[in-house]
C-alpha positions in Angstrom: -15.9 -3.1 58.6 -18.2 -5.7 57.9 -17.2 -9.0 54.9 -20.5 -7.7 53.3 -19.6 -3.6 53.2 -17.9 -3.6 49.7 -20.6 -6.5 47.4 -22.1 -4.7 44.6 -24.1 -7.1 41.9 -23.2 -6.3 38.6 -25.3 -5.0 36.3 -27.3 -7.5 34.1 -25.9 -10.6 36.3 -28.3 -12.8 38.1 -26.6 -12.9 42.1 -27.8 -15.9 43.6 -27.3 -14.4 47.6 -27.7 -10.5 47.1 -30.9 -9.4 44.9 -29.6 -6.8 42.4 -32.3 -4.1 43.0 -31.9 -3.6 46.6 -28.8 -5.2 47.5 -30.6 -7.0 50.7 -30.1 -10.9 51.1 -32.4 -13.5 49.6 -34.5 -15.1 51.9 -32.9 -18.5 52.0 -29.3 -17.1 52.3 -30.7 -14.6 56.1 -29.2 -17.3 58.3 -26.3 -18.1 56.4 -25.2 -14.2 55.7 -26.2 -13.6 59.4 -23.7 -16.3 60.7 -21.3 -14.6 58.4 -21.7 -11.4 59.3 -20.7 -11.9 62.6 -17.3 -12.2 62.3 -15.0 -9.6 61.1 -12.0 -9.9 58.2 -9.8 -11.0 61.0 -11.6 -13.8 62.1 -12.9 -14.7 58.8 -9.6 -15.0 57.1 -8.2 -17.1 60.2 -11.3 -19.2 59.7 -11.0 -20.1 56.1 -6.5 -20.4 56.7 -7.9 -23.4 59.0 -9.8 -24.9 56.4 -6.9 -24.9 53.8 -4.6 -26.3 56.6 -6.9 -28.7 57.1 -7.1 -29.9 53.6 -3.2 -29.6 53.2 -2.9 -32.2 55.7 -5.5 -34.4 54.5 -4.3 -34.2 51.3 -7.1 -32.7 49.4 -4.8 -31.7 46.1 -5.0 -31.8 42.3 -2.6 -31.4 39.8 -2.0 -28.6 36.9 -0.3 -29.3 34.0 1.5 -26.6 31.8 4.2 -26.7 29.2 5.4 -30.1 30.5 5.5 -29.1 34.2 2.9 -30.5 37.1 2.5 -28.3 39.9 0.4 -30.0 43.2 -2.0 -27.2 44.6 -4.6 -27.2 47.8 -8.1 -27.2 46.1 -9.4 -24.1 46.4 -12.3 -24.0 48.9 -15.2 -21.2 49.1 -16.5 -21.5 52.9 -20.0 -19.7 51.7 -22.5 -22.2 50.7 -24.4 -22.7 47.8 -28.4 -23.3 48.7 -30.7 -25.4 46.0 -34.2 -25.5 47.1 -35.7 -29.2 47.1 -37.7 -27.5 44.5 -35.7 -26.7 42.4 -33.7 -29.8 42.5 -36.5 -31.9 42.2 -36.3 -30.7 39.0 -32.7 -31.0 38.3 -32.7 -34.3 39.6 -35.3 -35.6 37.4 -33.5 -34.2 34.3 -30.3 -35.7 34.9 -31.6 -38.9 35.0 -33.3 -38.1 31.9 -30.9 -37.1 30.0 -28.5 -40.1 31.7 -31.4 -42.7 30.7 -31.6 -41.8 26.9 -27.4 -41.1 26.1 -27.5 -44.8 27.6 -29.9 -45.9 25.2 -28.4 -43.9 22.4 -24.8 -45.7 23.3 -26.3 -49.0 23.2 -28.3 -48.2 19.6 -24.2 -46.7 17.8 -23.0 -49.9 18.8 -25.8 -52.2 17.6 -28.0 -51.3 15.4 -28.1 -48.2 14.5 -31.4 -47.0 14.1 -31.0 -43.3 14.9 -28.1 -43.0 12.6 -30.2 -44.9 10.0 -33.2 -42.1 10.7 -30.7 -39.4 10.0 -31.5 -38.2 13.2 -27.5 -37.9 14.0 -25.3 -37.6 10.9 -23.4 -41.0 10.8 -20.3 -39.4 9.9 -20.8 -37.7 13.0 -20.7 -40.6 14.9 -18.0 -42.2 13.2 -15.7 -39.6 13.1 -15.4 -39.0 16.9 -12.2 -39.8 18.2 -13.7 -41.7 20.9 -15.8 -44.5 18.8 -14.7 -47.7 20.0 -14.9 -50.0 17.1 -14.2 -52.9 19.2 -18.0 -52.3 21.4 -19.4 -52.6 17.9 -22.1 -55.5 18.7 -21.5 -55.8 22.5 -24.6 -55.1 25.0 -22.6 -54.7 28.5 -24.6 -56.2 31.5 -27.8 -54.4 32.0 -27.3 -52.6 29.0 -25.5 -50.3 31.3 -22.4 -48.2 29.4 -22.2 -45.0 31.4 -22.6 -45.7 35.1 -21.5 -42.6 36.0 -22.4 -39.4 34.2 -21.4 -36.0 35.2 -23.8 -33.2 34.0 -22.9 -29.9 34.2 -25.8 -26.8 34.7 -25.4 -23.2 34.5 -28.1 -20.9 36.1 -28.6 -18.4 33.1 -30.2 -14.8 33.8 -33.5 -16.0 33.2 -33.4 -18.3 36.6 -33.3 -21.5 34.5 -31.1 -24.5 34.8 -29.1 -25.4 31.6 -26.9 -28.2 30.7 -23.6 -26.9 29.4 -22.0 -30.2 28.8 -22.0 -33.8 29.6 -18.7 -35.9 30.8 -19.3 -39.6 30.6 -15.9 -40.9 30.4 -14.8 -40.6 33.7 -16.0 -37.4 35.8 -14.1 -36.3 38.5 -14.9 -34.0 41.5 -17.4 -36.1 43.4 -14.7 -36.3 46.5 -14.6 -32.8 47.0 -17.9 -32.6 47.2 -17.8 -34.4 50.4 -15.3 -33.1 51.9 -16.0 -29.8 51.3 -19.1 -30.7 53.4 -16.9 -32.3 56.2 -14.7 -29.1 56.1 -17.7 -26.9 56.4 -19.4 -29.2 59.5 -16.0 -28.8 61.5 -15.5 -24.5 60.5 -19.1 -24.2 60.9 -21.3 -26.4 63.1 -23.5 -24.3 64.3 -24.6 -23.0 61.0 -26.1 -26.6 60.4 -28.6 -26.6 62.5 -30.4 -23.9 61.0 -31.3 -25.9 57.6 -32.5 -29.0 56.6 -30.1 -30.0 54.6 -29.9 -33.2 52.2 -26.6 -35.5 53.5 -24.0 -36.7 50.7 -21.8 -38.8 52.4 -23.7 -41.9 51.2 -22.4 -41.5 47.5 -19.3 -44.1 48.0 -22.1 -46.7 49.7 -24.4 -45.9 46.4 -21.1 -46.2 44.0 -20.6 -49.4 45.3 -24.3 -50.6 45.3 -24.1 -49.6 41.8 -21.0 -51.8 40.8 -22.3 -54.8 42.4 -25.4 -54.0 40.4 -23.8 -54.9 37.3 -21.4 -57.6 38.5 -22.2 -61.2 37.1 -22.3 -62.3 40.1 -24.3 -61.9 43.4 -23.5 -58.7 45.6 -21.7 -61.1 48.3 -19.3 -62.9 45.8 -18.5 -59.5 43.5 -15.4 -58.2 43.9 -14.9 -54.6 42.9 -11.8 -52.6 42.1 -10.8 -48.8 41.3 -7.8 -48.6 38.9 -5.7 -45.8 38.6 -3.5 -44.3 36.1 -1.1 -43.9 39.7 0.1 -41.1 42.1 1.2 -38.9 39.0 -2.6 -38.3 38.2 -4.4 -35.2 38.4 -7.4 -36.9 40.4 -5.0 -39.1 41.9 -6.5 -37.6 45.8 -9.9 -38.6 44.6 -9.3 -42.4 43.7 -7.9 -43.0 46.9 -10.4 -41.2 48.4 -12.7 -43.4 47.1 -11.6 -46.4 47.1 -10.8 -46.1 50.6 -15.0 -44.8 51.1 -16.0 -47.7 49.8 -13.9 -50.5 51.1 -12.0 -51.9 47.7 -9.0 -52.0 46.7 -7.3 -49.4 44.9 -5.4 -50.7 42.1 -2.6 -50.2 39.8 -2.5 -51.9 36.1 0.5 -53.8 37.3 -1.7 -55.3 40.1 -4.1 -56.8 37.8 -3.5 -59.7 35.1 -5.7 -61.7 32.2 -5.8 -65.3 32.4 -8.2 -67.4 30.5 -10.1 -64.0 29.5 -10.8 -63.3 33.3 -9.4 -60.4 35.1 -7.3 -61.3 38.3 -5.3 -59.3 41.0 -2.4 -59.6 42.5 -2.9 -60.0 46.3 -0.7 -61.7 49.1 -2.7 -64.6 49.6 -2.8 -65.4 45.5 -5.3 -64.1 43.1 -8.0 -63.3 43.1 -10.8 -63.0 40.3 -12.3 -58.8 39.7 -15.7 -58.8 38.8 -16.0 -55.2 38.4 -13.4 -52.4 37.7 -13.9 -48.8 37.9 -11.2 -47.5 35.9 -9.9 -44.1 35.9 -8.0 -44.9 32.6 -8.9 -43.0 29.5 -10.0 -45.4 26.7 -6.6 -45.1 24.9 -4.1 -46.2 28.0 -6.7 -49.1 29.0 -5.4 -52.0 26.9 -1.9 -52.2 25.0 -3.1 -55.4 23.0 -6.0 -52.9 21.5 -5.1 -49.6 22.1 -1.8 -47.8 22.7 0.4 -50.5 22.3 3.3 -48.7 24.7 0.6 -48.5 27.2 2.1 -49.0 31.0 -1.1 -48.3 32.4 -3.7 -50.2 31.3 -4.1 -54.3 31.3 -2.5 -56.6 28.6 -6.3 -58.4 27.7 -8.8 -56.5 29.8 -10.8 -55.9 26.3 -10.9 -59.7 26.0 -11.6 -60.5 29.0 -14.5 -57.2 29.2 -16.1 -58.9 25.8 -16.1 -62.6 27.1 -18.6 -61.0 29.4 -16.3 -61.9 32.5 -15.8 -58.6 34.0 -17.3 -55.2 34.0 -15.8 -52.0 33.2 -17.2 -48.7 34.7 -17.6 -46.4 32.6 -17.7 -49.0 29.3 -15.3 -48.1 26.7 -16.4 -45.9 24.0 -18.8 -43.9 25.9 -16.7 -40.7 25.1 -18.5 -40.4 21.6 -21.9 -39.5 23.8 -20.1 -36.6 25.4 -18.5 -35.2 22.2 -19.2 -31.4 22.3 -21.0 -31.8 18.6 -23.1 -34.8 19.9 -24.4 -32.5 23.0 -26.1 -30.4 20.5 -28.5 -33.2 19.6 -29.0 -34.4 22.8 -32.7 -32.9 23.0 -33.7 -35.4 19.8 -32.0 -38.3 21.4 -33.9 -37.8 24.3 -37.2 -37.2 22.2 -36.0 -40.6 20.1 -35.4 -43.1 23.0 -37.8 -41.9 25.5 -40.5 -40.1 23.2 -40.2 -37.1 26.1 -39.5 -33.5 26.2 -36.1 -32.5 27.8 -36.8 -31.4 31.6 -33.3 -29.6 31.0 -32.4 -27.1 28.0 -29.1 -27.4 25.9 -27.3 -24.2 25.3 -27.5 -23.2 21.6 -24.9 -24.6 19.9 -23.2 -24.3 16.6 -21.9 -27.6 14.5 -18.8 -26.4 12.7 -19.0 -29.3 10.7 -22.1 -28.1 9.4 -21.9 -24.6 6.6 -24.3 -23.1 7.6 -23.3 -23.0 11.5 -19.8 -22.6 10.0 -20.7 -19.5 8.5 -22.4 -17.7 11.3 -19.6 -18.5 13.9 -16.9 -17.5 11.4 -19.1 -14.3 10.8 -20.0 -13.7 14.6 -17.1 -15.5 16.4 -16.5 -12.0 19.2 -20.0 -12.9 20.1 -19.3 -16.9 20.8 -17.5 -19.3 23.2 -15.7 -21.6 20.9 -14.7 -25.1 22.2 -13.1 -28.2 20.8 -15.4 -30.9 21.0 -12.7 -33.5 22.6 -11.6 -31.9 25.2 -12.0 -31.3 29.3 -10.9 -29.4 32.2 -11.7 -25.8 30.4 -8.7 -26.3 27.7 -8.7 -25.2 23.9 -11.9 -22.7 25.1 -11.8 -19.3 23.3 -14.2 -16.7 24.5 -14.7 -14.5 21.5 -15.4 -10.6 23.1 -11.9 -11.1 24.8 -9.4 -11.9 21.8 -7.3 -9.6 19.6 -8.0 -9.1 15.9 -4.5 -11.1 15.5 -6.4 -13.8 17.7 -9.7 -13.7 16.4 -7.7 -14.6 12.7 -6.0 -17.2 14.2 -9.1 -19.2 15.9 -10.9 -18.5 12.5 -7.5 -20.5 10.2 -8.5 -23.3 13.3 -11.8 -23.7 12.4 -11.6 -23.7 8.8 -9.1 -26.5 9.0 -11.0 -29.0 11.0 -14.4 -28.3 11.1 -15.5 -31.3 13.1 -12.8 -30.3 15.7 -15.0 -27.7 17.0 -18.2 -26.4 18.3 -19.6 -22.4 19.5 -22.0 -21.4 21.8 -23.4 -17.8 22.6 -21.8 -16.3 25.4 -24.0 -17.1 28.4 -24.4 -14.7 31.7 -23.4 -17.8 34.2 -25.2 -16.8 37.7 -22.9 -15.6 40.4 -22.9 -16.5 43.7 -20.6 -14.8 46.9 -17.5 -15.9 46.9 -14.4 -14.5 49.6 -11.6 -13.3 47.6 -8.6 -13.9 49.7 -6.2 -11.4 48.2 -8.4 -8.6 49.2 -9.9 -10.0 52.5 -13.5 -9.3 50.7 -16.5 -11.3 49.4 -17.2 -10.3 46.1 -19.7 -11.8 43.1 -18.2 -14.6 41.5 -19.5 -17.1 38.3 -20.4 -20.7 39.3 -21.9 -23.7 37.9 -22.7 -27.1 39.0 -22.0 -30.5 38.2 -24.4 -33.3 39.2 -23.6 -36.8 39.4 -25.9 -39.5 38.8 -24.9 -43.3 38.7 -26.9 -46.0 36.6 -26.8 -49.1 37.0 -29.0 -52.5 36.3 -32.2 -51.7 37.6 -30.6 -49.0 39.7 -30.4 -45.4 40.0 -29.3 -42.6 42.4 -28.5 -39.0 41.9 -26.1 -37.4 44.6 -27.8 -34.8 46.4 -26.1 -31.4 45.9 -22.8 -32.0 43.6 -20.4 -29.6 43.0 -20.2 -26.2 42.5 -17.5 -24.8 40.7 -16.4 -21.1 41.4 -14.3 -18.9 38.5 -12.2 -16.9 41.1 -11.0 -14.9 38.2 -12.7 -11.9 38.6 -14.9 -11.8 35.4 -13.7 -15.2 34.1 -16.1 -17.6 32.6 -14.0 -20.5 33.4 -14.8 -22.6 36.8 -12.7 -25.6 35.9 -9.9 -26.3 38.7 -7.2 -26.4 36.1 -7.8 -23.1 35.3 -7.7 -21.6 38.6 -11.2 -22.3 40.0 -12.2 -23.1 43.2 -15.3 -24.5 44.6 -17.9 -24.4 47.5 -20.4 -26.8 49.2 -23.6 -27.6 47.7 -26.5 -27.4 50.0 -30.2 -29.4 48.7 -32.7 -27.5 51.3 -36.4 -27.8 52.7 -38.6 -31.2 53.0 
């Protein structure tokens, strides 16, 4: 029996391998379901046991955190590709760094002066009600004007066979390491396969990373000395920092490895210390500084902030940037864009409902087994409730939610996320699977690069909406085709 015999295409579902109609293979997946079809379960499954073996011993892991209890797992990896056409990315790629360009500009205008909350473009209570303003950025311009370096946009492919952005993370997006090594996990399963497709390379995205730090060090690219500080081994990412750090040839450091004297950052190093130019830190906003922040911090830096706003080191991400990736701020993404860059978004939003706003209020109280209600400060695919599959009794509940902090939470219609073959190892069968994809682009001063291909996320719940790793997703490579 062939991997293919038992795929059916649900009805009303956009299949991005098998066309719905006839059930044959689309023309850029021929090759790559041929090569697949070759093998039979048996081979198959011993196949994709090597690749998790593989990643077990490499140490490809993340953590999951439930009711105070953190379990390790192997990220799951989907050995059948994803294919983009350089067409269609061209397209993606030119959106991200729109929409990257403007939320930069709109994060140096909240901090300064204010001229879209003046135009009551944004409500300012909007803005100052997120609990991710920094006041302390209040009147600071970073080096290059630069506060998100790295933004993580995540696209779904709706029915209609358009992109959409479903969220933005700009605090500190994660993922970017499995993304090459899912590449260097499919090169080593299946070589062979690679020679048949022109596809675009991402193993230069820790050489760009760092091209980008130096970018918007204060000093020259030979004297800047760049850092990655982690939260330590405990960390869900934790695989990903050392990853790469390790990439790009810097040091990968603790909180307790770095100190603040005479507002400059220094580490900790055998030979004496040494002065940091530029840190990407993997420390939320709150855990980065106990002198400003959390004060029972053991984390972050006793200083950094001073040190940051003496203009003596640079922080990737800046602090603060979280209040451009609130969930109710997404919805006015399109008019920041139009604002700053006096363009049309390349890339649609989803609809989305303010809660904080009545009249959305209304219609998502009134309609809420139709929506996908999220909090707005939140990551990883937690607090989502997906209204068509809660109980009356839950249904209530969600509704007491909303009505006692509007501003906590946002809805969006329930969207038909493309699917995309995926092999479901409990049953020894491919079968059709949601995905999305999250891009990664990195901005720097004068400096700009979008990795090509990113990751895409795979809900191995059959039916479930949810791709995110924490809630039992996996993911596959990403492959950027033609030219």
């Amino acid at each position: 029996m062939g991997i293919f015999d038992k795929y059916t295409v649900p009805n009303k579902c956009l299949d991005e391998v098998f066309d719905a109609a006839t059930n044959n293979v689309k023309i850029p997946y021929e090759t790559v379901a041929k090569v697949f079809e070759t093998m039979n379960v048996e081979q198959f499954d011993k196949l994709h046991n090597l690749i998790k073996l593989s990643f077990f011993n490499q140490g490809i892991t993340y953590q999951v955190y439930s009711e105070n209890i953190s379990q390790e797992h192997i990220f799951p990896f989907d050995p059948f590709p994803r294919l983009i056409t350089s067409e269609e990315w061209d397209t993606i790629e030119k959106g991200v760094i729109q929409r990257s360009r403007a939320l930069n500009m709109f994060l140096k205008d909240v901090y300064n002066d204010r001229k879209i909350l003046k135009d009551k473009i944004i409500p300012e209570e909007m803005i100052l009600s997120s609990p991710h303003y920094c006041k302390q950025m209040i009147g600071f311009r970073p080096k290059g004007d630069i506060y998100c370096h790295i933004n993580g946009t995540d696209l779904i492919k709706h029915n209609d066979g358009n992109n959409y952005v479903l969220e933005d993370n700009l605090r500190s997006p994660s993922g970017v390491s499995y993304v090459l090594n899912n590449r260097e996990a499919l090169k080593r399963a299946l070589s062979d396969l690679f020679h048949h497709y022109s596809i675009q390379p991402v193993r230069d995205y820790p050489e760009e990373l760092l091209m980008m730090m130096q970018s918007v060090s204060h000093k020259s690219q030979a004297e800047s000395l760049c850092v990655l500080l982690t939260p330590g081994m405990y960390n869900s990412a934790y695989f990903e920092h050392m990853f790469l750090a390790q990439q790009m040839g810097i040091e990968l450091v603790e909180g307790r490895d770095l100190f603040v004297k005479n507002d400059k950052v220094y580490m900790q190093t055998t030979t004496g210390a040494k002065q940091v130019d530029v840190i990407y830190r993997r420390i939320d906003d709150d855990y980065l500084d106990p002198d400003v922040f959390k004060k029972d911090s053991m984390l972050g830096v006793k200083g950094i902030m001073r040190a940051y706003l003496s203009g003596n080191v640079t922080l990737v991400n800046a602090p603060g940037t979280g209040v451009a990736d609130d969930k109710a701020i997404y919805h006015y993404v399109p008019q920041i864009i139009k604002y700053y860059l006096g363009e049309e978004p390349i890339l649609n939003n989803v609809h989305t409902y303010i809660c904080s706003d009545e009249k959305d209020m209304k219609y998502v109280l009134e309609h809420l087994a139709e929506l996908v209600v999220k909090p707005v400060d939140m990551s990883g695919g937690y607090g989502i409730s997906i209204g068509n599959t809660l109980s009356k009794e839950e249904l209530s509940e969600l509704k007491d939610k909303i009505k006692a902090n509007p501003r906590q939470w946002i809805a969006q219609p329930i969207l038909s996320l493309s699917m995309h073959s995926t092999y479901i190892e409990s049953e020894k069968v491919f079968e059709p699977r949601h995905v999305d994809l999250r891009t990664y682009a990195l901005i720097g001063d004068k400096y700009e690069h979008v990795l090509k291909g990113g990751l895409t996320r795979v809900a191995l719940k059959k039916g479930s909406l949810i791709v995110n790793s924490s809630q039992g997703g996996g993911s596959k490579d990403t492959w950027v085709i033609g030219k």
